[in-house]
TIMI-2910 file (N, C-alpha, C, CB; in pm, 1 decimal, decimal comma, always signed):
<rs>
+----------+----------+----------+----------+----------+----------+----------+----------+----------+----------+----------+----------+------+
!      n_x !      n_y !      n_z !     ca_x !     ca_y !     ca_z !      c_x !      c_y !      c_z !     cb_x !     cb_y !     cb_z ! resn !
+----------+----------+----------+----------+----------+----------+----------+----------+----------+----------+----------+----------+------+
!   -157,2 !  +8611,4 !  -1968,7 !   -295,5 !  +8606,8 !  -1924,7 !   -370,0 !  +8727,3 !  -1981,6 !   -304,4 !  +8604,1 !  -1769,8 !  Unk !
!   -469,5 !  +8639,7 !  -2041,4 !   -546,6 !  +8830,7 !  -2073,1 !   -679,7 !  +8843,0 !  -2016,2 !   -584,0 !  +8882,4 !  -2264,5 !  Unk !
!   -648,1 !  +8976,5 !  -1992,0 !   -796,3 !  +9030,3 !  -1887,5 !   -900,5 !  +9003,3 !  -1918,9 !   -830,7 !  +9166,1 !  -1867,2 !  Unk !
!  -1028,3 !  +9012,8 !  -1856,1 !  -1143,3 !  +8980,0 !  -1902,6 !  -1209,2 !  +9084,0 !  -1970,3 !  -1214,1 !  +8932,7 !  -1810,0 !  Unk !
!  -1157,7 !  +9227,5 !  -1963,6 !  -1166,8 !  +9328,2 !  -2066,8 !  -1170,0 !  +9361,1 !  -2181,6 !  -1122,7 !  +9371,9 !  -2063,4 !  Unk !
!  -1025,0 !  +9298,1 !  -2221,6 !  -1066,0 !  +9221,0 !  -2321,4 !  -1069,2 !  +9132,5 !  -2400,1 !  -1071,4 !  +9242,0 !  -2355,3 !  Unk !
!  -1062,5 !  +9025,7 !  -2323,2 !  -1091,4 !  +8925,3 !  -2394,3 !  -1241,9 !  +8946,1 !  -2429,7 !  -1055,7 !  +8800,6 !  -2324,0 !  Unk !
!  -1299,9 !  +9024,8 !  -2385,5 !  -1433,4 !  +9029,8 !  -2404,3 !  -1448,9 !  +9147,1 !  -2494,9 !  -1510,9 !  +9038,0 !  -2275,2 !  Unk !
!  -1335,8 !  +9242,7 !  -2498,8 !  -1383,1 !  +9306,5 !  -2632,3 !  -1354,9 !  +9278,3 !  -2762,3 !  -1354,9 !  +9415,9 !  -2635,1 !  Unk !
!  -1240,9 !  +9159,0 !  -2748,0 !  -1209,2 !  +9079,0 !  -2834,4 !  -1361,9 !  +8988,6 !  -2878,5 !  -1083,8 !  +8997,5 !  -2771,8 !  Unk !
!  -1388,5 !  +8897,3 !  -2835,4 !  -1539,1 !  +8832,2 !  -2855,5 !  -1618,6 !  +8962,4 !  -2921,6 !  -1622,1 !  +8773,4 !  -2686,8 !  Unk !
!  -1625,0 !  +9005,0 !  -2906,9 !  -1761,0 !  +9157,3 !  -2961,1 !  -1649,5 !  +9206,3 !  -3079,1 !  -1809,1 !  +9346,0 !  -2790,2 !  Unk !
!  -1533,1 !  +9220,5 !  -3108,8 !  -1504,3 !  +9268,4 !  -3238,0 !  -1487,8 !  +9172,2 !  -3322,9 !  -1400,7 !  +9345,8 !  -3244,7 !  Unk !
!  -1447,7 !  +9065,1 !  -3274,7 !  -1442,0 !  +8929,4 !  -3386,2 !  -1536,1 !  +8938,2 !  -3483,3 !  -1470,4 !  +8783,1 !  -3322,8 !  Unk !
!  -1649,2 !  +8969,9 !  -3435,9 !  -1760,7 !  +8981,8 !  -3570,4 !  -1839,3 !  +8831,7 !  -3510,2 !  -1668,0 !  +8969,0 !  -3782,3 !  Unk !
!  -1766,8 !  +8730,0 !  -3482,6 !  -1789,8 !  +8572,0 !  -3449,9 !  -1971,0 !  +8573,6 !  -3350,1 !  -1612,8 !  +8502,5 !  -3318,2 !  Unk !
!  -2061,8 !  +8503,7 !  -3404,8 !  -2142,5 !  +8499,4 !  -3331,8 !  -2096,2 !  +8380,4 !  -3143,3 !  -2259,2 !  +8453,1 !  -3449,4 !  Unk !
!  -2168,1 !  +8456,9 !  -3028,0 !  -2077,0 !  +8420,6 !  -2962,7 !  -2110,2 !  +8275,4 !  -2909,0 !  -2051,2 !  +8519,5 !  -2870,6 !  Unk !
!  -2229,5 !  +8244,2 !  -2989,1 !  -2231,3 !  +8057,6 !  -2951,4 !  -2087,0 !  +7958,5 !  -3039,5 !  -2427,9 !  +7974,4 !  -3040,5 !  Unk !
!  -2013,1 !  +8018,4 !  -3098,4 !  -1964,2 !  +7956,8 !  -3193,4 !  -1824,7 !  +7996,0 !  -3148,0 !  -2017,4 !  +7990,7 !  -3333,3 !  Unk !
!  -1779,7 !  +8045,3 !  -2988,3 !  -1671,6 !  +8073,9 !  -2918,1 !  -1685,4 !  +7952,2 !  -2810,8 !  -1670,4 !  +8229,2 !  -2862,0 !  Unk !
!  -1538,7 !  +7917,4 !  -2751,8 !  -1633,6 !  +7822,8 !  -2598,7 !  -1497,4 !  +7903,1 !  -2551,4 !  -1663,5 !  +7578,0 !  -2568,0 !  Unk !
!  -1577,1 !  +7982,0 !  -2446,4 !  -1477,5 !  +8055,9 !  -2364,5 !  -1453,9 !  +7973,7 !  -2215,1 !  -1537,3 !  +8217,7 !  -2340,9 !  Unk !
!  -1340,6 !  +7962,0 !  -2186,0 !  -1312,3 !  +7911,4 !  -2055,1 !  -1240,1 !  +8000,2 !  -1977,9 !  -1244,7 !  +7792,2 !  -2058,3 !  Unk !
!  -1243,0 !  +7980,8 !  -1821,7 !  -1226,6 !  +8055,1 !  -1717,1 !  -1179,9 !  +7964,3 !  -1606,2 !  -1345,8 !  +8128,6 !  -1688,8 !  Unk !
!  -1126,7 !  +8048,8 !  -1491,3 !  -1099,2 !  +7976,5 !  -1315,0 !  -1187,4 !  +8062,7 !  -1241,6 !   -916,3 !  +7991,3 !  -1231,2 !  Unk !
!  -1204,0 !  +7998,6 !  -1145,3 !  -1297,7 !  +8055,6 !  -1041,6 !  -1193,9 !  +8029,6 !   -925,1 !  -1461,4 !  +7975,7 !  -1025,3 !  Unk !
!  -1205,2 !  +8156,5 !   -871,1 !  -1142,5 !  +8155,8 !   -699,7 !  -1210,1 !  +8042,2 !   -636,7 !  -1183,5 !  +8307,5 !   -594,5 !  Unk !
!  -1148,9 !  +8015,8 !   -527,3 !  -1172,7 !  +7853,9 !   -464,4 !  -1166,2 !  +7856,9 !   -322,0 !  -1054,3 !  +7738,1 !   -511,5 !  Unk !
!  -1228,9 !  +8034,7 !   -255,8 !  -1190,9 !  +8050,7 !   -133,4 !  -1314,7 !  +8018,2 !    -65,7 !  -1131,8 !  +8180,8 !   -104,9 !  Unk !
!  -1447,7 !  +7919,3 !   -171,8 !  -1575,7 !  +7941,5 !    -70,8 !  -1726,9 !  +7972,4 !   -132,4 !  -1540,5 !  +8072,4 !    +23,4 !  Unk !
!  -1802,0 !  +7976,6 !    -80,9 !  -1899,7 !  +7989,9 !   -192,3 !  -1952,7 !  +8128,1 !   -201,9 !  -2015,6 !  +7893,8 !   -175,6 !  Unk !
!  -1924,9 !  +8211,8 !   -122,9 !  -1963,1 !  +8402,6 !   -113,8 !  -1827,7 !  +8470,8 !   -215,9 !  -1940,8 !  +8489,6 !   +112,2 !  Unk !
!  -1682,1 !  +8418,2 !   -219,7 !  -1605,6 !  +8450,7 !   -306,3 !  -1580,0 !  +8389,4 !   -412,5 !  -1524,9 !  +8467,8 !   -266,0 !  Unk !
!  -1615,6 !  +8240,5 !   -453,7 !  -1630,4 !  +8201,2 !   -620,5 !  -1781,1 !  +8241,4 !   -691,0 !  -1612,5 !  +8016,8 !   -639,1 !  Unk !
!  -1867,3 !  +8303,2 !   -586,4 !  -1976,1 !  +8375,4 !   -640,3 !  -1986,8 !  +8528,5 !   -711,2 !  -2050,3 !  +8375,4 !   -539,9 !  Unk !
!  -1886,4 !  +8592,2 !   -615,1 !  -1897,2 !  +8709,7 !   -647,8 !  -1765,3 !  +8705,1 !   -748,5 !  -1904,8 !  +8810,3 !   -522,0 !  Unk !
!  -1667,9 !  +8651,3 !   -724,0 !  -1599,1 !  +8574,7 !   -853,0 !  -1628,5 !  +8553,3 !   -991,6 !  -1590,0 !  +8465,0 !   -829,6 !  Unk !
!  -1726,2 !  +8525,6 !  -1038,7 !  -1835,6 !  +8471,3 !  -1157,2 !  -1884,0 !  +8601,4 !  -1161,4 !  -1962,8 !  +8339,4 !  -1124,0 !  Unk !
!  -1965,9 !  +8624,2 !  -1094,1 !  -2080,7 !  +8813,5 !  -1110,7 !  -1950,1 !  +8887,3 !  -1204,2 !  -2120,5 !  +8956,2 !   -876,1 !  Unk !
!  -1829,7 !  +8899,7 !  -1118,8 !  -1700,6 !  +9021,2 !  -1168,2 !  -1697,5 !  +8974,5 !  -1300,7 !  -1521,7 !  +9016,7 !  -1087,4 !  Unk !
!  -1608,0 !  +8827,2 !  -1285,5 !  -1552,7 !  +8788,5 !  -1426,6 !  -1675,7 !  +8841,4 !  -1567,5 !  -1530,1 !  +8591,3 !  -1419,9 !  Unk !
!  -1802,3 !  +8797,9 !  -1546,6 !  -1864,7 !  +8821,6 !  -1639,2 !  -1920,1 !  +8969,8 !  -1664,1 !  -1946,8 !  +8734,0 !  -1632,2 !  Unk !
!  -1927,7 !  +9044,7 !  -1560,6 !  -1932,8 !  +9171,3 !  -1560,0 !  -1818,8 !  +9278,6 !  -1682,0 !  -1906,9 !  +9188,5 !  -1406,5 !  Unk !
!  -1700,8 !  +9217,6 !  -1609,4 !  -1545,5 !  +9286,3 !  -1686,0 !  -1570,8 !  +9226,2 !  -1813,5 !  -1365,9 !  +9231,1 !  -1616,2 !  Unk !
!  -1615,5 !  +9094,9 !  -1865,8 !  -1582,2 !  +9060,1 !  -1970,4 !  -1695,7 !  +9109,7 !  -2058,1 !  -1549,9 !  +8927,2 !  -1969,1 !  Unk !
!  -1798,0 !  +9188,0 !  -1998,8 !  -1888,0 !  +9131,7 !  -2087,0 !  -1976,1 !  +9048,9 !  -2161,3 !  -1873,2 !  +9138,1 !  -2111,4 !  Unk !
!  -1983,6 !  +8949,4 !  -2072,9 !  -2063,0 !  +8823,6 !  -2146,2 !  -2158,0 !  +8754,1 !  -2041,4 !  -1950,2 !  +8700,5 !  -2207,0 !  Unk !
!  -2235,5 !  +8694,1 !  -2101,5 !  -2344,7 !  +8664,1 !  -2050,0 !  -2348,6 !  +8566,6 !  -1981,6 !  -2421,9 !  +8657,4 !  -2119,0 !  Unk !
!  -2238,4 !  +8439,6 !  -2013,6 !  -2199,5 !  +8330,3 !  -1971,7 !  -2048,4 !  +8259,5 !  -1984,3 !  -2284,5 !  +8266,6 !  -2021,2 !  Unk !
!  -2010,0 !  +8178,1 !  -1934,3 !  -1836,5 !  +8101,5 !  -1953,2 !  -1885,1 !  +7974,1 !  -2023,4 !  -1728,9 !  +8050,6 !  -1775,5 !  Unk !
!  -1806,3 !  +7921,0 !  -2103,5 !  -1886,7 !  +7775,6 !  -2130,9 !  -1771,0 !  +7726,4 !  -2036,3 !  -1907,1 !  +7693,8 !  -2318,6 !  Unk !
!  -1697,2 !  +7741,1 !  -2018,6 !  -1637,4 !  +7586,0 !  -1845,3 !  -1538,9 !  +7720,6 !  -1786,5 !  -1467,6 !  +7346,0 !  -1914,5 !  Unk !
!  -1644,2 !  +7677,3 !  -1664,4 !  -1516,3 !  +7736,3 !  -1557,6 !  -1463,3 !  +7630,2 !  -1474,3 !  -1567,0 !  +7856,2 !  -1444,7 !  Unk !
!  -1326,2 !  +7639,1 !  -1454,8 !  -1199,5 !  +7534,6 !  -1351,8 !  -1222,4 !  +7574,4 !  -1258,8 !  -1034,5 !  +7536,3 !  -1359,0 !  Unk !
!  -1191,9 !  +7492,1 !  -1180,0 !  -1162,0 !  +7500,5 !  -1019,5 !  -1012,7 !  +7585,6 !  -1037,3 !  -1145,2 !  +7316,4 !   -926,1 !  Unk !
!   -982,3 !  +7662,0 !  -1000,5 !   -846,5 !  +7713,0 !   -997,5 !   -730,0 !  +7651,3 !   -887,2 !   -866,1 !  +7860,5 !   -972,1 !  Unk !
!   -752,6 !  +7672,3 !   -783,5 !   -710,4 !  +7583,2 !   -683,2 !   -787,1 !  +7547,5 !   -574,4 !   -609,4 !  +7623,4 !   -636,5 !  Unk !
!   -817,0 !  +7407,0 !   -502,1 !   -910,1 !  +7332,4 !   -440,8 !   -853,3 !  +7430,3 !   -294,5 !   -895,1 !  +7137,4 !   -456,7 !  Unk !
!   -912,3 !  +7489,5 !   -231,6 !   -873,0 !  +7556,6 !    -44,2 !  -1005,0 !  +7470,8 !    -47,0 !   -871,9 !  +7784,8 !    +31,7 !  Unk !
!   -995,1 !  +7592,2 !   +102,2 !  -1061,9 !  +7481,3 !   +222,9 !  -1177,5 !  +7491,3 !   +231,5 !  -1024,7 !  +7490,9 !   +365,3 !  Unk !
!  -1277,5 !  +7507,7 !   +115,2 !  -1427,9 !  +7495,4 !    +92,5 !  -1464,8 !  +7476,3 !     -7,6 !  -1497,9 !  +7581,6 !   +119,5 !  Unk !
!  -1432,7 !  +7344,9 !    -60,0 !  -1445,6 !  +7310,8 !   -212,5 !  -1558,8 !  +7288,1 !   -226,9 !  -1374,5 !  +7204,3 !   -270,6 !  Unk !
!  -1668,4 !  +7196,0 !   -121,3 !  -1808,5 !  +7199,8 !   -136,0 !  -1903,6 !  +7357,6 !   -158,8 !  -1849,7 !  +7127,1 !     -5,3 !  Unk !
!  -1864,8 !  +7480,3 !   -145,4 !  -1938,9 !  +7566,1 !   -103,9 !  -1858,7 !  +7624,3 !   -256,5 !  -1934,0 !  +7629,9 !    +67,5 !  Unk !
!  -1768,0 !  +7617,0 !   -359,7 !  -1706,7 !  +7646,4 !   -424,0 !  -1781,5 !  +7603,1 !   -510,2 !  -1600,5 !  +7627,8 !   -411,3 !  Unk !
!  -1787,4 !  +7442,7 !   -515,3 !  -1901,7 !  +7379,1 !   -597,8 !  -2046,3 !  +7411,7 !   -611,0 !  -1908,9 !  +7264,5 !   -562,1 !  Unk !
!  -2083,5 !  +7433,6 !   -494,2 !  -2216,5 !  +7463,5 !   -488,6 !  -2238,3 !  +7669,9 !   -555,4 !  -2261,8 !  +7421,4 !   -293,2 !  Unk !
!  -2159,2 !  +7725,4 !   -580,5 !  -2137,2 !  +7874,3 !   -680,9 !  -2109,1 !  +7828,2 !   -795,7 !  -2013,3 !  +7985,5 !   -645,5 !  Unk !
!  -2050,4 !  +7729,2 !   -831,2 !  -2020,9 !  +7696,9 !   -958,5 !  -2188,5 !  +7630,1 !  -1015,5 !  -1874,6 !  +7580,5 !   -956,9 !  Unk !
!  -2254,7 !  +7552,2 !   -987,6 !  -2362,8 !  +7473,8 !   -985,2 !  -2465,0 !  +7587,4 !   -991,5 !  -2370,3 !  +7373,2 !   -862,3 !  Unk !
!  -2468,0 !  +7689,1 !   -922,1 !  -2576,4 !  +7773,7 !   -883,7 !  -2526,5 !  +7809,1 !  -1063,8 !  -2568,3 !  +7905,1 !   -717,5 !  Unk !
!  -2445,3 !  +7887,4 !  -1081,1 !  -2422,9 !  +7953,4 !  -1156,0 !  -2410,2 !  +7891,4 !  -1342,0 !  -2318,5 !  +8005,9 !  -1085,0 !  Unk !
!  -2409,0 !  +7751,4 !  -1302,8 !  -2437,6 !  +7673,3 !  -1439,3 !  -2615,9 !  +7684,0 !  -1444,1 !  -2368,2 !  +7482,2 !  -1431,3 !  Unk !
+----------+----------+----------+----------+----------+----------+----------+----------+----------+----------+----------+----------+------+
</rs>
């Protein structure tokens, strides 16, 4: 697994413009206040502005409120 550190300093040294990457990700699945602040981190550490697909990582017990951070955040 590699961190979002750098995988994201990887993206920025590639040289690669970064529409021409499709980076994918998981999102925690504990809810919609922790797959939110989930997304803020991931893209924070990585550096980037956006994920082109984030997974459900594993479905717990607020998949609607999981969805609805994922949705906000598309």
């Amino acid at each position: 697994m590699i961190c979002f550190i750098t995988a994201g300093a990887a993206v920025k040294e590639s040289g690669l413009p970064r529409e021409e990457l499709f980076i994918i990700t998981k999102a925690m699945t504990t809810g919609y206040r922790a797959t939110k602040l989930g997304i803020d981190n991931s893209l924070t550490e990585a550096g980037l502005d956006y994920f082109d697909l984030m997974l459900i990582h594993w479905p717990m017990q607020d998949d609607l409120g999981t969805y609805r951070a994922l949705e906000e955040a598309y």
